[in-house]
C-alpha positions as CSV (number, residue, x, y, z in Angstrom):
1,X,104.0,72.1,99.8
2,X,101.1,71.6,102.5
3,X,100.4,74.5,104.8
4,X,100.8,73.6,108.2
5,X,98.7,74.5,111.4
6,X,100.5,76.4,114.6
7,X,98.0,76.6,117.8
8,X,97.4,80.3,119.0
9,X,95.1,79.7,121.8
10,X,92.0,77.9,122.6
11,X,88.8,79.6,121.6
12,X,87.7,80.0,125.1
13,X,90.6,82.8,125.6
14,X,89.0,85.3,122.7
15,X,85.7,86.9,123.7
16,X,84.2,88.9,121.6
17,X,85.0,92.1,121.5
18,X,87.3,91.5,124.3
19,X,91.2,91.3,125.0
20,X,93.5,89.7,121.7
21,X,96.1,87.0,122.1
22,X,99.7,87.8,120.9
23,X,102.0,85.6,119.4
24,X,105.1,85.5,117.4
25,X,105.1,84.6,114.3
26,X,107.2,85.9,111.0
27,X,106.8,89.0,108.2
28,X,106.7,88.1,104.2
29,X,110.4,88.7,104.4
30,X,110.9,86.3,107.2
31,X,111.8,88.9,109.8
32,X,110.3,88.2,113.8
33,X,107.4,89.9,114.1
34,X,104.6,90.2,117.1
35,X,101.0,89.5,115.7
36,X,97.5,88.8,117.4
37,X,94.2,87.4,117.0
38,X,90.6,88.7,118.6
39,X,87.5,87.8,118.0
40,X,84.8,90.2,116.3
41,X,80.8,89.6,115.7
42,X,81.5,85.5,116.6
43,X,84.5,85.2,114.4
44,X,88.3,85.1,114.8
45,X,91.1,87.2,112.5
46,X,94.3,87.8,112.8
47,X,97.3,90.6,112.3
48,X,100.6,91.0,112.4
49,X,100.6,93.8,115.4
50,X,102.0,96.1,113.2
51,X,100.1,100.0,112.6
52,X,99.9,100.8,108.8
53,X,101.1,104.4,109.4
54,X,103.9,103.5,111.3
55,X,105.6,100.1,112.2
56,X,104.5,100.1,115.9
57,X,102.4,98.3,117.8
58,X,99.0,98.4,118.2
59,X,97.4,97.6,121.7
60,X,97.2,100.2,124.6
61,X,98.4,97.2,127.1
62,X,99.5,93.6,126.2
63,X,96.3,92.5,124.4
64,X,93.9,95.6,124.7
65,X,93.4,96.3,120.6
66,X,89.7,97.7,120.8
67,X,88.7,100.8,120.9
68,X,86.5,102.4,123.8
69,X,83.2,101.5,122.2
70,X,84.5,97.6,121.6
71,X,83.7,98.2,117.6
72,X,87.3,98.7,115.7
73,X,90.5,97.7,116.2
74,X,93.1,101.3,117.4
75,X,96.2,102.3,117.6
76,X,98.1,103.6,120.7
77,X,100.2,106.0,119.5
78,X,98.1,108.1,116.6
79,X,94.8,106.5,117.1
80,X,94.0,105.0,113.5
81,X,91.2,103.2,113.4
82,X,91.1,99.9,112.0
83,X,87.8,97.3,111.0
84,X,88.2,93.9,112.7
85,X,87.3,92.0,109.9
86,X,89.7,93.7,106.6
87,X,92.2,95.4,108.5
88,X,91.0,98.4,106.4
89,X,92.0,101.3,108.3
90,X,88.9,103.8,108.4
91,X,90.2,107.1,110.7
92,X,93.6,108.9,111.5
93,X,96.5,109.1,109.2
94,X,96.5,105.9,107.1
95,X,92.9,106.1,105.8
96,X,92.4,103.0,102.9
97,X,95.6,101.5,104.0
98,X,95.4,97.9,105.8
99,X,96.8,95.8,108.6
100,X,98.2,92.7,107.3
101,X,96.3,90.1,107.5
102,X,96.7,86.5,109.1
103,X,95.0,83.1,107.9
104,X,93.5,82.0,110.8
105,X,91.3,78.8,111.1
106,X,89.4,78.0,114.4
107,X,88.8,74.2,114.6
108,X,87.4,71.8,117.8
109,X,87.6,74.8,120.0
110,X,91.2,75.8,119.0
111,X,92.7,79.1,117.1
112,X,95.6,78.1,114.8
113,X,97.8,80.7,112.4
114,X,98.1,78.6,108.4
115,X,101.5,79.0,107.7
């Protein structure tokens, strides 16, 4: 079966370092599930907007997923930190545990999710 393309956004809206887009999209098990994508060092990934320590959401406000210093992803509610590009998180109560990770492609100025 061919994967198929879903738009997110248009590259424009991701600045680097800046605020995510959210989207919904579906879990392995094929339960709803929020997710976003940001852009880090020039390059676009993708998560579902799920903590590894506990199922919440990441972002302070709707898109905010950067930390103060713009250089890793946080989480609102226990603060584990999280590297843009792996989803490894690095600080607070999930250490070596990762965010799951999206296959996004950015194409003719346009983000889409692989499914």
């Amino acid at each position: 079966m061919a994967s198929q393309k879903r738009l997110i956004c248009k590259s424009s809206e991701l600045r680097d370092a800046g605020n995510g887009v959210r989207f919904a999209t579906h879990d392995k098990n094929g339960e709803e599930a929020s997710a976003f994508v940001i852009r880090h060092h020039g390059v676009v990934f993708g998560y579902l907007n799920r903590c590894a320590h506990i199922q919440v959401e990441l972002d302070w406000q709707h898109g905010q997923f950067f930390d103060a210093d713009s250089e890793l992803l946080m989480c609102a509610t226990h603060g584990a930190l999280y590297l843009p590009d792996t989803g490894e998180c690095i600080g607070g109560p999930c250490r070596g545990a990762f965010l799951t990770k999206l296959l996004i492609t950015e194409k003719d100025g346009k983000v889409y999710l692989m499914d």
